[in-house]
C-alpha positions in Angstrom: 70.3 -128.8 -87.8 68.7 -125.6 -88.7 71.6 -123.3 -87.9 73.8 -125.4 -89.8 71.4 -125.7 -92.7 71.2 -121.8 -92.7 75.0 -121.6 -92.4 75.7 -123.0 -95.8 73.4 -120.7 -97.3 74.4 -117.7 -96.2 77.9 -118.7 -96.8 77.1 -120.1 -100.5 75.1 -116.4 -101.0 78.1 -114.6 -99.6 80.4 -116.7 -102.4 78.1 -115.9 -105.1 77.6 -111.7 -104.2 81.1 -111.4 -104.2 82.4 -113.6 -107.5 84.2 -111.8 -109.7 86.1 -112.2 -112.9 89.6 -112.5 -113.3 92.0 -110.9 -116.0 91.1 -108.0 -118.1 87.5 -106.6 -120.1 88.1 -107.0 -123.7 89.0 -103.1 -125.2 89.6 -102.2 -129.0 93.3 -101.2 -129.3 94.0 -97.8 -130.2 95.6 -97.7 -133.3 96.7 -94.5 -135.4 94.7 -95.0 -138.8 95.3 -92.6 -141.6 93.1 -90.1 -143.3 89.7 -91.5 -143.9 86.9 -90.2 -146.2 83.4 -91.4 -146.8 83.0 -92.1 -150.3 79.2 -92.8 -151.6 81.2 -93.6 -154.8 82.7 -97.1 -153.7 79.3 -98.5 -153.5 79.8 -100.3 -156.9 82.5 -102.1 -155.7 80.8 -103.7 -152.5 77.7 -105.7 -153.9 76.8 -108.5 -152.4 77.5 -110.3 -155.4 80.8 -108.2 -156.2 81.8 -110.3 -159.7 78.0 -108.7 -160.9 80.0 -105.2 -161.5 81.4 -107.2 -164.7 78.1 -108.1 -166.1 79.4 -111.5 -167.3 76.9 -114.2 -167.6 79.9 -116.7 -167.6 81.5 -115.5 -164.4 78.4 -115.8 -162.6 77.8 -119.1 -163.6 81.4 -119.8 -162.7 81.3 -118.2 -159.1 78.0 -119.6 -158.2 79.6 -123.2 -159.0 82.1 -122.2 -156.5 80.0 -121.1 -153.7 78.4 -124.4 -153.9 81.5 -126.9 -154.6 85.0 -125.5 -154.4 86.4 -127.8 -151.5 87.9 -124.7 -149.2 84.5 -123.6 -148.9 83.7 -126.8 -147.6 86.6 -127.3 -145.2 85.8 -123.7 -143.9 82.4 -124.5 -143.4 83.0 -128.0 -141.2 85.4 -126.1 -139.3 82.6 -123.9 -138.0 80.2 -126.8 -137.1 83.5 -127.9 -135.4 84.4 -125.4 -133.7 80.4 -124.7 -132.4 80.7 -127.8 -131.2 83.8 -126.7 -129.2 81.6 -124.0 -128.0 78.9 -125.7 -126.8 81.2 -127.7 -124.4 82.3 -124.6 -122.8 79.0 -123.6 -122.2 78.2 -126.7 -120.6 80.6 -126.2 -118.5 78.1 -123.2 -116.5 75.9 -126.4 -116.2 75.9 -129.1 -113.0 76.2 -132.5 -113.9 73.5 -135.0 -113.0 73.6 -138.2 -113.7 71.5 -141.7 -113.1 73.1 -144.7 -111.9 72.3 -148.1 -110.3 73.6 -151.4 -109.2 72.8 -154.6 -107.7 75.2 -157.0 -105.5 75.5 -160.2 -104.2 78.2 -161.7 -102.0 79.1 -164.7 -100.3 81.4 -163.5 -96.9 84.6 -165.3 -95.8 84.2 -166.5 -92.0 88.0 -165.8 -92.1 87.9 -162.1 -93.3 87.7 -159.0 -92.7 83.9 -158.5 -93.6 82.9 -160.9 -91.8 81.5 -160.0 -88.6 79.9 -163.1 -86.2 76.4 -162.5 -85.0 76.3 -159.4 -86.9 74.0 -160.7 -89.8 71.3 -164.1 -90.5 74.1 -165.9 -92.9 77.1 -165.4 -95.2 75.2 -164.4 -97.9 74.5 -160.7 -98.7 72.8 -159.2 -101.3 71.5 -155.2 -101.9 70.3 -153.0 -104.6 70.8 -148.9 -105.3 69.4 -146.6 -107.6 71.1 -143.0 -107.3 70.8 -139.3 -108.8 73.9 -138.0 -107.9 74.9 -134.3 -108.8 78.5 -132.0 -109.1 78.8 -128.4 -109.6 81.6 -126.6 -109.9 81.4 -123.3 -108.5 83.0 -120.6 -111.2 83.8 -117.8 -108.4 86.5 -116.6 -110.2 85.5 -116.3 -114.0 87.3 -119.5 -115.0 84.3 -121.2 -116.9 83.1 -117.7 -118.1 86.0 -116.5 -119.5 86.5 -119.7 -121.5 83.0 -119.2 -122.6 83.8 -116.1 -123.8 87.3 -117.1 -125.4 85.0 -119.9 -127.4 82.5 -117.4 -128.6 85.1 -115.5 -130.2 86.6 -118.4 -131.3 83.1 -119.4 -133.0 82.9 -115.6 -134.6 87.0 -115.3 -136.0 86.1 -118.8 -137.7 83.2 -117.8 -139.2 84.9 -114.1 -140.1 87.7 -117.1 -141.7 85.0 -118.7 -143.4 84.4 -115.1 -145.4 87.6 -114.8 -145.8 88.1 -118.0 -148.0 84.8 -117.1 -150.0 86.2 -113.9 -150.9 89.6 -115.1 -151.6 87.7 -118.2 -153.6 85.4 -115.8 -155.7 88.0 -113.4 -156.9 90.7 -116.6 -157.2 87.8 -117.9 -159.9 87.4 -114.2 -161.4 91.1 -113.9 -162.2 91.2 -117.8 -163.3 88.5 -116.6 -166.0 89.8 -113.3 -167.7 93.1 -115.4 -167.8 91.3 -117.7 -169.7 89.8 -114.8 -172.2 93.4 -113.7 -172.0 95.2 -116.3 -173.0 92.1 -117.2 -175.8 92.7 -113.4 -177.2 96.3 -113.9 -177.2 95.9 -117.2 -178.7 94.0 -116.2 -181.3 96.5 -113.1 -182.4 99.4 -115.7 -182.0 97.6 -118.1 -184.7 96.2 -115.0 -187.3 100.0 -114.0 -186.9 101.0 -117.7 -187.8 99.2 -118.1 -191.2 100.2 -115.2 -192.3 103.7 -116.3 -191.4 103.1 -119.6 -193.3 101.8 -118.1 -196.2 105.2 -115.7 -196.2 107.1 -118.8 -195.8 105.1 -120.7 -199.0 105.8 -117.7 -200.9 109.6 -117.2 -200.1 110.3 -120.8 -200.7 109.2 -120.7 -203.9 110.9 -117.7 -204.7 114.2 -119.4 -203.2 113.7 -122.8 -205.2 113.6 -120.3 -208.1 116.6 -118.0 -207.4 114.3 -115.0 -206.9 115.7 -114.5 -202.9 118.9 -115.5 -201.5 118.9 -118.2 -198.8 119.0 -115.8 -195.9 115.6 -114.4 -196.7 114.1 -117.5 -196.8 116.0 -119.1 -193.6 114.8 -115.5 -191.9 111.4 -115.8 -192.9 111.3 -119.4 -191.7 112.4 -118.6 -188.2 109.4 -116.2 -187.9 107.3 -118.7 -188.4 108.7 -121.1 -185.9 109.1 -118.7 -183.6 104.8 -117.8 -183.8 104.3 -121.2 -183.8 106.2 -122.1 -180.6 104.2 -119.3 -178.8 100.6 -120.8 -180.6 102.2 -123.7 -178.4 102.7 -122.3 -175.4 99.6 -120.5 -175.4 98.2 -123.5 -175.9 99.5 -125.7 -172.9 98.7 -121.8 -171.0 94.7 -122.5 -171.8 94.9 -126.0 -171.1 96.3 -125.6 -167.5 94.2 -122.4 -166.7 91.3 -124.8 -167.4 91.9 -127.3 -165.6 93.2 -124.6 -162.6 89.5 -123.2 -163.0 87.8 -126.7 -162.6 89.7 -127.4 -159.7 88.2 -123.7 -158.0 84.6 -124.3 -159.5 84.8 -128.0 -157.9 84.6 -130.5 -160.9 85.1 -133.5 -160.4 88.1 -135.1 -162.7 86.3 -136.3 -165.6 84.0 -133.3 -165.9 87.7 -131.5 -165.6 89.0 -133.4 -169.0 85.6 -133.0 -170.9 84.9 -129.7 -169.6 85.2 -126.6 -172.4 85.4 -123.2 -171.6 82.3 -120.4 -173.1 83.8 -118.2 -175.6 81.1 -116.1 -176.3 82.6 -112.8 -174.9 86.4 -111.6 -175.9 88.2 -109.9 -173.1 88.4 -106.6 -174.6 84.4 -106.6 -174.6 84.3 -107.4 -171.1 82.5 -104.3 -169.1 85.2 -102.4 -166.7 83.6 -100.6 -163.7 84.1 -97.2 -163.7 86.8 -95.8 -162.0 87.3 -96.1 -158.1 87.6 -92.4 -155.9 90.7 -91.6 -154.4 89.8 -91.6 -150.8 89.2 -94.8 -148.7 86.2 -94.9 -147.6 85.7 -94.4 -143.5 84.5 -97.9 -143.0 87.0 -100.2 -145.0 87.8 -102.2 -141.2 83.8 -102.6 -141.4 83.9 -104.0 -144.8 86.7 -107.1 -144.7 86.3 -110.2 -142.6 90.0 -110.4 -142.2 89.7 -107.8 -139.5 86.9 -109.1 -137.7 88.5 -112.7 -137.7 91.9 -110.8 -136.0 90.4 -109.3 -133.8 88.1 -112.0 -132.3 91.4 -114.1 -132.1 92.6 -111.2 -130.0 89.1 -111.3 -128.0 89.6 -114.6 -127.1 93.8 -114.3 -126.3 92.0 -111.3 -124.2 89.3 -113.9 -122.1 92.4 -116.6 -121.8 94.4 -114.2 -119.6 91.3 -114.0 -117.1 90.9 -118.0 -117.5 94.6 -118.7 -116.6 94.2 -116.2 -114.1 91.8 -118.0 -112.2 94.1 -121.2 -111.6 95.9 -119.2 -108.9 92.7 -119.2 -106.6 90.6 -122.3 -105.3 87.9 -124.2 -107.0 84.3 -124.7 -105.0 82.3 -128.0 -106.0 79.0 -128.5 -104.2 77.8 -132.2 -104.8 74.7 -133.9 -103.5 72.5 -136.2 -104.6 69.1 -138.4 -103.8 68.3 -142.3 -104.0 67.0 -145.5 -103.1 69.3 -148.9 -101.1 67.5 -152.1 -100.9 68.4 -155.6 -99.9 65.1 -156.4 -102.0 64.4 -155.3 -105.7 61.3 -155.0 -104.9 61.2 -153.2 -101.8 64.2 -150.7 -103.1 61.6 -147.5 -104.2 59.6 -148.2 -100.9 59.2 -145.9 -97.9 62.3 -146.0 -95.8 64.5 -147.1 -98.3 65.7 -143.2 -99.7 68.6 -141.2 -98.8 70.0 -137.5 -99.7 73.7 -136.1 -99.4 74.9 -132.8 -99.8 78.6 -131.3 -99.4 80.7 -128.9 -100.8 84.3 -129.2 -100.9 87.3 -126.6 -101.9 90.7 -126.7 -103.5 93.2 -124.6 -103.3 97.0 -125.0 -105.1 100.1 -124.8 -103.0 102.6 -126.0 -105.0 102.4 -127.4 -109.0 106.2 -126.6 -109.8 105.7 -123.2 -111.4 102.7 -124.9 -114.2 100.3 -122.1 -113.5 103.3 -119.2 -113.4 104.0 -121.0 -116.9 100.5 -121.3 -118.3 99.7 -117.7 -117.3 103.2 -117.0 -119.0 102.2 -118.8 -122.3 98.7 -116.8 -122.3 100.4 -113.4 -121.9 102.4 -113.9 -124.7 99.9 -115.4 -126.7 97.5 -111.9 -126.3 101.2 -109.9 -127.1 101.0 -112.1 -130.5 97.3 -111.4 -131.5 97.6 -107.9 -131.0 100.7 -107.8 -133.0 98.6 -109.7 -135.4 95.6 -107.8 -134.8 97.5 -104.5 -136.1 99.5 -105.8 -139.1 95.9 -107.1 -140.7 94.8 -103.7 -139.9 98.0 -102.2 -141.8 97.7 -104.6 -144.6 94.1 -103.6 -144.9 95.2 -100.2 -146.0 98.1 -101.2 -147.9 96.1 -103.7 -150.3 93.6 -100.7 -150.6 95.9 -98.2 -151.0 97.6 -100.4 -153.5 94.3 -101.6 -155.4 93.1 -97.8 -155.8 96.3 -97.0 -157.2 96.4 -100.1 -159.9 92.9 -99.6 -160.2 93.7 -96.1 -161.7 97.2 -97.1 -163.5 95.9 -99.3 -165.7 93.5 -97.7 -167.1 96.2 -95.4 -168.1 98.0 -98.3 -169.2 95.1 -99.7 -171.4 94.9 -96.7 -173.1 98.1 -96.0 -173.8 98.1 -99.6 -175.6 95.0 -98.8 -177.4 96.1 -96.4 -179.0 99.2 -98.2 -180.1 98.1 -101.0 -181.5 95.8 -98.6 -183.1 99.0 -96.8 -184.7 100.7 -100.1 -185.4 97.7 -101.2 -187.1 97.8 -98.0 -189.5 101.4 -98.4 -189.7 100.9 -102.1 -190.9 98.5 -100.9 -193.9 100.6 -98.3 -195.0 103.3 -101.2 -194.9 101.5 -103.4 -196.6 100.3 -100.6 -199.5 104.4 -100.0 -199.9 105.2 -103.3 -200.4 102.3 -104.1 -202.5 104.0 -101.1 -204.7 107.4 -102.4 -204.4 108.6 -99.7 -202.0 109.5 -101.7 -199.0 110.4 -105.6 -199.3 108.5 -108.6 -197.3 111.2 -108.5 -194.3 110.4 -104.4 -193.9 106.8 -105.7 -193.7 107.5 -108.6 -191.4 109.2 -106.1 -189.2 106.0 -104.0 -189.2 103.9 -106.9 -188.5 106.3 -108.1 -185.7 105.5 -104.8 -183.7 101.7 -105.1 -184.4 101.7 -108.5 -182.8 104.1 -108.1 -179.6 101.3 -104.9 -179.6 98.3 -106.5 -179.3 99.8 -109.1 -176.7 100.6 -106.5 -175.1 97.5 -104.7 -175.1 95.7 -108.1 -174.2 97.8 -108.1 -171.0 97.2 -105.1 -170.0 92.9 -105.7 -170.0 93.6 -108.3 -168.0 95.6 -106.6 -165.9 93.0 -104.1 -165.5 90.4 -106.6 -165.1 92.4 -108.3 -162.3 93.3 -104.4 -160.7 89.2 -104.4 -160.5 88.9 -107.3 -158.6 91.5 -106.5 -156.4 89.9 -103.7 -155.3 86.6 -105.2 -155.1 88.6 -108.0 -152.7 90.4 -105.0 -150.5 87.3 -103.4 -150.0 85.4 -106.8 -148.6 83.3 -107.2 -151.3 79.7 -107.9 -150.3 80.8 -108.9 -147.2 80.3 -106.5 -143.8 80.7 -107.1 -140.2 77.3 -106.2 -139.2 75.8 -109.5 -140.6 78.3 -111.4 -137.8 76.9 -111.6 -134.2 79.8 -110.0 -132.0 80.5 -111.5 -128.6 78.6 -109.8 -126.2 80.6 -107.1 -124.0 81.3 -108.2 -120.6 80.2 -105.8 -117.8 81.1 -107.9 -114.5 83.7 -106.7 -112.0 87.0 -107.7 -112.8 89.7 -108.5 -111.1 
């Protein structure tokens, strides 16, 4: 009894010195990256709070009311208590199962059956009792519980990295929904300055037509204007309206705090604060600085760990079960002396033939890992694309705001010498008109072109990561068991 007692242990020690994990240790692709440069300079751009480089009351208000209600958030936040969850199965998977059970029975036995044995017992009747703690363990020899554990730990991380990346996407979705708003308010306002001015032309030349003092093609001309500035004070209008309501929805209002709700108009869009410009260079630690990244390559992490899971379906599963209890005829005698028992046993299974299932699964895995390292690289090459690009806008437009300062600037000049001619009888109304048509299609312009800047700005701010970085995010720790 001895021997065989110390059999099984040396033979359960021998399994456990020599368990390995199947399928290959995670390593970082090597990918060519282009020039890098650390810039001190970018800092600005990287807050924790990025929207505070505006220094907008408003916006902060707005994007705090996001952080707290916009319903992405929300979904990305259940799907990380889900998917913990999902994690904390797979770790209880390392874990034997033990469980409790009894039962009681009482039968009456056929003298024409099977059970029925004469002389064997006092009567017919039979009646026991059991209480039991049995136990099963799965043995993981071959990495197959491991590796899953590993594939949901990096699971767990990519959807938390996922839940950064619908923050950051949410905050600067909210920043652009606002300076459309002080946009479309700016624009809105030029459009309806431009339109009394238009209806007092129009009041003007009609009288001068009812009087014969301006043929009918002035007048009809002049009229045209004015329904022309008045169908864009229109659309400008039904513009605001729908940005408003496009805001509530990202700010999480509920529908009747959507109708009632009124935008601040305290700050005009061309007083809004622009950052100072960006450097050239991106900075050495952009992959550090967007959650994107992270969540790719976690999703390639754990295509990695599947490989060595799927792997381990080719060789044979261990179990050891065993377990202690109590059998009774009597309730009451059922915990007394005599009346316990133990079992152990171990037991082993080994595939011979599944019609090609685990060929297939390891198949699928394979070319699930081919697809998240594919993946893996484009987010790396989009990273540096949408920087490259935001740098670049970021830089254009301030050319391009300028430029329209300073035409509406000579427009505006233009417009008052106009106005001094016609005043003096130099130039007629429809010269003037013309004058003032270029002023407004100007400014428009001009208004466009802040908010293009504005919306370069945040750009930037979102290619960069904003305030987010990788370091805050607990990596899956680095395997450094023998692999096979």
């Amino acid at each position: 009894m001895r021997n065989l007692r110390n059999g099984r242990c040396t033979l359960i020690t021998l399994l456990l010195a020599t368990a390995c994990e199947m399928g290959p240790d995670y390593r970082r692709p090597d990918i060519l990256m282009p020039d890098l440069s650390a810039k001190e300079e970018i800092a600005e751009f990287v807050a924790e709070k990025w929207w505070g480089v505006f220094a907008d009351s408003t916006l902060n208000y707005l994007e705090e009311l996001a952080l707290k209600h916009n319903a992405d958030l929300k979904t990305a936040v259940a799907n990380i208590a889900e998917v913990r969850a999902a994690s904390e199965v797979s770790e209880a998977e390392h874990w034997p199962t033990v469980s409790l059970s009894g039962e009681g029975m009482a039968a009456f036995v056929s003298t024409r059956g099977k059970a029925y044995v004469p002389g064997g017992s006092k009567g017919r009747n039979s009646i026991g009792y059991a209480a039991s703690v049995p136990m099963i363990y799965e043995v993981d020899f071959f990495g197959k519980y491991s590796r899953g554990d590993e594939a949901a730990r990096a699971v767990l991380l990519s959807t938390r990295a996922a839940k950064e990346c619908v923050l950051l996407s949410v905050s600067a979705e909210v920043a652009k929904a606002y300076f459309l708003l002080r946009a479309l308010e700016a624009k809105l306002a030029i459009a309806r300055r431009t339109l009394n001015t238009r209806q007092e032309s129009l009041r003007m030349y009609k009288s001068r037509f009812l009087n014969g003092y301006c043929t009918e093609l002035d007048y009809l001309r002049i009229d045209s204007d004015m329904l022309s500035v008045k169908a864009t004070v229109a659309n400008l209008e039904s513009e605001l309206a729908k940005a408003e309501t496009s805001l509530s929805l990202l700010i999480g209002t509920n529908p009747r705090e959507m109708v009632q709700r009124t935008t601040a108009k305290e700050k005009a869009i061309e007083k809004l604060r622009i950052p100072p410009a960006a450097p050239k260079g991106i900075p050495s630690d952009i992959l550090m600085r967007r959650p994107d990244v992270l969540q790719a390559e976690c999703q390639l992490i754990a295509a990695n760990a599947r490989i060595g899971e799927a792997r381990a379906a080719y060789f044979p599963t261990i179990s050891l079960t065993g377990g202690f209890g109590f059998e009774s005829n009597s309730l009451g005698q059922l915990f007394n002396t005599g009346s316990d028992g133990w079992s152990f046993g171990y037991g082993l299974h080994l595939p011979i033939f599944n019609a090609g299932r685990i060929a297939a699964m390891n198949a699928a895995v394979d070319a699930r890992h081919k697809k998240m390292l594919t993946a893996y690289e484009k987010t790396i090459q989009m990273a540096f694309k949408e920087t490259l690009d935001a740098l670049v806008a970021n830089r254009k437009n301030r050319e391009i705001v300028a430029a329209r300062s300073r035409q509406v600037n000579a427009l505006k000049r233009g417009y008052q010498i106009a106005w001094k001619q016609k005043e003096s009888g130099l130039i007629g109304l429809l010269d003037l008109l013309d004058v003032e048509r270029g002023l407004l299609a100007a400014e428009m312009e001009l208004t466009m072109a802040l908010q293009m800047q504005l919306n370069a700005t945040v750009d930037l701010c979102k290619a960069l990561g904003g305030g987010w970085n990788a370091l805050k995010m607990n990596k899956p720790p680095s395997k450094s068991k023998k692999a096979m």
